[in-house]
C-alpha positions as CSV (number, residue, x, y, z in Angstrom):
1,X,2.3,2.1,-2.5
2,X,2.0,3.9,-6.1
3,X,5.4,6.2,-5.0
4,X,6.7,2.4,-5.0
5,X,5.2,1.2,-8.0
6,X,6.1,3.9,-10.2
7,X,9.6,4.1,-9.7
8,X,10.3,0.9,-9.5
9,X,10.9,0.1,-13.4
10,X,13.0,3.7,-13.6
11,X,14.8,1.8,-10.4
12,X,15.2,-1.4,-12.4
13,X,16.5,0.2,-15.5
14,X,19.2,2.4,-13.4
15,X,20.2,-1.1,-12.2
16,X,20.8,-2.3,-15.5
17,X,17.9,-4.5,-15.4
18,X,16.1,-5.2,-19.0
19,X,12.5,-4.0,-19.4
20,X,11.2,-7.5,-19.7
21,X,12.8,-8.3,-16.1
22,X,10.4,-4.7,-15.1
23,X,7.4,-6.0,-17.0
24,X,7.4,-9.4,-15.1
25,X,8.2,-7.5,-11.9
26,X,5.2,-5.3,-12.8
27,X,3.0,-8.6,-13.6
28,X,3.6,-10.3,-10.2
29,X,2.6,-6.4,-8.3
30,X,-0.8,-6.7,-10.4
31,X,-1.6,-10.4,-9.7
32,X,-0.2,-9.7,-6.0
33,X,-2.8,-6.3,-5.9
34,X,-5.8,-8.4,-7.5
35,X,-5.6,-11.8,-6.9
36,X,-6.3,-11.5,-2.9
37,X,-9.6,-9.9,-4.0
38,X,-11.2,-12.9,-4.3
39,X,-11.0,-13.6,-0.5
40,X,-10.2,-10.4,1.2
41,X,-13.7,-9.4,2.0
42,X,-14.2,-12.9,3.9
43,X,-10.8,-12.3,5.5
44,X,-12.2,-8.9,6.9
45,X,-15.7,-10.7,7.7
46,X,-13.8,-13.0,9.9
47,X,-10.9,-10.8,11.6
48,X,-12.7,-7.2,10.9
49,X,-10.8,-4.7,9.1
50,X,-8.1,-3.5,11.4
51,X,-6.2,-6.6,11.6
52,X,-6.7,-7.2,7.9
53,X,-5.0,-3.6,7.6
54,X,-2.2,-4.2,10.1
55,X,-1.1,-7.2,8.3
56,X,-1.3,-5.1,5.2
57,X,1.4,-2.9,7.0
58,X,3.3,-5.7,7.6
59,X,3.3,-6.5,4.3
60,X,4.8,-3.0,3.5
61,X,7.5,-3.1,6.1
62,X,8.4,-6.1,4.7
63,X,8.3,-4.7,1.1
64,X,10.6,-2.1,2.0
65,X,13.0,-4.5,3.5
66,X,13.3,-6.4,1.0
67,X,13.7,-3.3,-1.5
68,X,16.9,-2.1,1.0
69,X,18.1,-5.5,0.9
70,X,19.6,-5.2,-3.0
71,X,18.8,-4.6,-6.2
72,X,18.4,-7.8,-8.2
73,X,15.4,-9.0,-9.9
74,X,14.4,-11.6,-6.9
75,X,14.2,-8.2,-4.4
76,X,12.2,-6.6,-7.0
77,X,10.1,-9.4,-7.3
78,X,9.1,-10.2,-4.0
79,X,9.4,-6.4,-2.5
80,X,6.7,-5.7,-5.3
81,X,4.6,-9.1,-4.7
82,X,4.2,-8.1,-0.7
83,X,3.8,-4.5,-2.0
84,X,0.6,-5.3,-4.5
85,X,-0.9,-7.5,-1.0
86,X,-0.3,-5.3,1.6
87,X,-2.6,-2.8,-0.8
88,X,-5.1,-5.0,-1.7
89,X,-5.2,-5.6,2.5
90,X,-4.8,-2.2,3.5
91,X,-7.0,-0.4,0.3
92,X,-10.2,-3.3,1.0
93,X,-10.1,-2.9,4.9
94,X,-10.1,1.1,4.5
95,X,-12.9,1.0,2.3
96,X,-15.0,-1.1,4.2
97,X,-14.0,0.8,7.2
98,X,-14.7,4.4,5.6
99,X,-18.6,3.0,4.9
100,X,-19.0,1.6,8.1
101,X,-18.3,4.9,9.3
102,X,-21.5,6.9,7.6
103,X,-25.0,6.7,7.5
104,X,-26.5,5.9,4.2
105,X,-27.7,8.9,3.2
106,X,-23.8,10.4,3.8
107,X,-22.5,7.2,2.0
108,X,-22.3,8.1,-1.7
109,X,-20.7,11.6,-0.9
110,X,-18.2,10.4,1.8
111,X,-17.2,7.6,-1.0
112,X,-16.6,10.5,-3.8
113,X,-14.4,12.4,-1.1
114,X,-12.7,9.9,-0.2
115,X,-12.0,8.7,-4.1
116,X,-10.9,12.2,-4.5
117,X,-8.1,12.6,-2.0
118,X,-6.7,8.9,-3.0
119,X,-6.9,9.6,-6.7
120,X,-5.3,12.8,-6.5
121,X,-2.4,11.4,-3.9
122,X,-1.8,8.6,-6.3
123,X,-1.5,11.3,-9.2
124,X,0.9,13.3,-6.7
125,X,2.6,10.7,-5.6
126,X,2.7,9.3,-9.7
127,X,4.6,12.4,-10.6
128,X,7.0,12.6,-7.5
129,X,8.5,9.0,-7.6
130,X,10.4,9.7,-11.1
131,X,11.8,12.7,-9.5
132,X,12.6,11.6,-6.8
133,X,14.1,7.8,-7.7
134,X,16.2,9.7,-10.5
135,X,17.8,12.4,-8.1
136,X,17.8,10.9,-4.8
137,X,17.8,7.0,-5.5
138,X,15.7,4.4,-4.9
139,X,17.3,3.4,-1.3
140,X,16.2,6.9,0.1
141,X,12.7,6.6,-1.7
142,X,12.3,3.4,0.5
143,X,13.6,5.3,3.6
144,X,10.9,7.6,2.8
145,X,7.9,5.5,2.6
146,X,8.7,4.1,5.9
147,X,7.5,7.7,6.8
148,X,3.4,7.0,6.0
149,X,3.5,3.3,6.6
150,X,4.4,3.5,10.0
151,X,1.8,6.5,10.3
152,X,-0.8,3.8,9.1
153,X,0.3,1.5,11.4
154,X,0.2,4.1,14.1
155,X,-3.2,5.4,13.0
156,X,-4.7,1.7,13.2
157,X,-3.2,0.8,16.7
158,X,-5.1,4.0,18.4
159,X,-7.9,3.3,16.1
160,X,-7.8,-0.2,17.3
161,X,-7.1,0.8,21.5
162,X,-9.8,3.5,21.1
163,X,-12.8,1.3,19.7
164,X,-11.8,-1.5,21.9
165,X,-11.9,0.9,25.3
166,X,-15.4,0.8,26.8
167,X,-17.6,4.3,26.1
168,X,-17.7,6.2,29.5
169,X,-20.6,7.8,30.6
């Protein structure tokens, strides 16, 4: 999501875009990242967390088809809208799925890992897109993060098959 994010006003100004058309794409990603917040958890309550995360990696697919599509403000807009969901979907149902996974005396330490790894992907990941948007354009950066979205959806599928196979003896 943040290799997205990032490039995406270096994407828009390479397309001639002005920086208020990147600013208002940027304010739709935020309200589209937040704004679910307020009924995610009862979403994930209700379905459980994989299927909150699957549609979260629909919501990506659908974020980079949209970005293929063109490069006008409207693809911008939406591909960066279903890109701040899917996240919300995908970042709430893996934390709620990481602690359900540890006792709570491993809780507090498994939560500083974890916040470790993301923080420094996102910093990796933060550095990478300029690079990369700049010298191999923002089509093949989309290309590209097909790559872990479809590992996610992978990963929650034989998640989802093993926890739902009865425990043999």
């Amino acid at each position: 999501m943040n290799l997205l994010m990032a490039a995406t006003p270096i994407a828009m100004q390479q397309c001639a875009l002005p920086f208020s058309d990147a600013a208002f794409v940027l304010q739709w990603h935020v309200i589209g990242m937040f704004a679910p917040g307020f009924f995610t958890g009862s979403l994930i309550k209700r379905f459980g967390a994989l299927p909150i995360m699957g549609i979260g990696v629909v919501l990506n697919l659908g974020c980079i088809l949209v970005a293929l599509s063109r490069v006008e403000l409207h693809q911008f807009l939406v591909a960066l809208f279903l890109l701040g969901v899917g996240w919300n979907f995908l970042f709430t149902g893996s934390t709620t799925l990481s602690l359900s996974a540890y006792g709570p005396d491993e809780r507090d330490r498994a939560q500083g890992a974890l916040n470790f790894f993301v923080f420094a992907t996102l910093a990796l990941s933060s550095f990478a897109s300029g690079a990369l948007v700049t010298t191999r354009g923002w089509a093949l950066l989309n290309y590209g993060s097909l790559i872990p979205v479809l590992l996610t959806g992978a990963s929650l599928i034989w998640l989802s098959l093993k926890t739902s196979r009865p425990a043999t003896a």
